[in-house]
N, C-alpha and C positions, 0 to 999 in steps of 0.2 A: 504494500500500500504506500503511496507517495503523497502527500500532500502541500502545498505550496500557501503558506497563512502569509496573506497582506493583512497588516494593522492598517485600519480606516477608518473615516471620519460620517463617511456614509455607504453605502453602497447597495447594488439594485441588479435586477435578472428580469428581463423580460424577454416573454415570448409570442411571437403573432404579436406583438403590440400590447401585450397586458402584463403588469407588471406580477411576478411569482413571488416574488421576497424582496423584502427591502428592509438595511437596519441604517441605525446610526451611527455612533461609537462602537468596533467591535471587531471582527475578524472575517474576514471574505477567506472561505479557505474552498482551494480547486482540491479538487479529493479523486486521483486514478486506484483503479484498483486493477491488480491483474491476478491470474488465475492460479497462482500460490497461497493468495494469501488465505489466510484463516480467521476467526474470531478474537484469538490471540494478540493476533496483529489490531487489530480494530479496537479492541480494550487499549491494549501500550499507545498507541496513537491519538484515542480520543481522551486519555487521561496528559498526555502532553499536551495537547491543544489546548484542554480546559485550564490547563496549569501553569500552561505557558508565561511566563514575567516578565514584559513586552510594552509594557505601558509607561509612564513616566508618574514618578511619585513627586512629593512636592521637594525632590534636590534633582528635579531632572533624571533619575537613573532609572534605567528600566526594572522595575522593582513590583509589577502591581499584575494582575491576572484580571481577565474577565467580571470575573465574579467581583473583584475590589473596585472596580469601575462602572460594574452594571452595565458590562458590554455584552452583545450579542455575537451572532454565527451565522452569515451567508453564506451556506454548503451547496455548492454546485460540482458535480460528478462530472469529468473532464476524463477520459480515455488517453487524447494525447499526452499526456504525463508521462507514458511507456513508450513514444513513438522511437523506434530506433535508426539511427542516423546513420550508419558508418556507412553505409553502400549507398550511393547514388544520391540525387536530390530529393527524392520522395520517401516520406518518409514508412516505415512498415509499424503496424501496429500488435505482431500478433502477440507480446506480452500481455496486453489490455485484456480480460476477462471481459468472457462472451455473454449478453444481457444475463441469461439465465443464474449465471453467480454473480455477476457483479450487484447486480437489481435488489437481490436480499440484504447484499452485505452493504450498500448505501445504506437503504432503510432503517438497517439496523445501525450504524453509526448516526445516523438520524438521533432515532431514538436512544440510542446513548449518550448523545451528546446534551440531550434536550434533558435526561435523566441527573447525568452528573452537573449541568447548569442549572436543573430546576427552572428553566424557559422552554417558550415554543423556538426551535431552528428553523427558520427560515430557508429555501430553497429552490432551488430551478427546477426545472423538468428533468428527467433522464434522458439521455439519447436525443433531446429537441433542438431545436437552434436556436442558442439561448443569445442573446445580447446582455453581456455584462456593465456596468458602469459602475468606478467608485475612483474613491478619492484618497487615497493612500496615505496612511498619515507616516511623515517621517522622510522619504519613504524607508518604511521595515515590512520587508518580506525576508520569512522563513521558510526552506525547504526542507523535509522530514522526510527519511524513508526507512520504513519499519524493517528492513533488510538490513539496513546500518544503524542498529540499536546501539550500539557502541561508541 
């Protein structure tokens, strides 16, 4: 599992023109999944996101979590996160989990995430053509990959 957390100041997912999620203060995280991963993965992953200390306290240092901010989570499920590069200009997708597993294990990072926040997550559509739009605070993007726990 890979996920890419922008710290932001707003941020939004629309599809066909209707808006799916939108937060304020909080975390835009693109979430791939590919076809190793487990439940496992998905617990260590959404307990660092929720944990994550990224925020600025009042000396400036990134000192402060979600929760200390009453920040939220725009989860959008992004496949390209796996696209692999080395041969040619196009890129190949086949690490990416195929809907069938990928589709539970969103859901369930959904609702885990929205468990260990005790809020509703916000989100895009699966699989849709989503238009993203935010506002990056900092900018601080983080990238995670539950393969590199270490």
């Amino acid at each position: 599992m890979r996920a890419i957390i922008q710290r932001v100041t707003e941020a939004s997912c629309v599809v066909e023109g209707k808006t799916t999620g939108s937060i304020d203060t909080g975390f835009l995280v693109l979430l791939g999944i590919e076809d190793s991963d487990t439940p496992d993965d998905l617990d260590w992953l959404s307990q660092k996101i929720v944990n994550m200390r990224i925020f600025g306290d009042e000396n400036d240092l990134m000192n402060k979590s979600l929760a200390d901010v009453g920040g939220d989570i725009l989860l959008i499920s992004q496949f390209t996160l796996f696209a692999a590069t080395k041969k040619g200009n196009r890129p190949g997708f086949t690490r990416a989990a195929r809907p069938d597993k990928a589709i539970p294990l969103y859901e369930q990072m959904i609702a885990k995430l929205s468990s260990l926040l005790q809020k509703e997550i916000k989100t895009g559509i699966f699989g849709a053509d989503m238009k993203i739009n935010l506002v990056n605070d900092g900018p601080v993007t983080i990238m995670m990959d539950t393969k590199n726990k270490e």
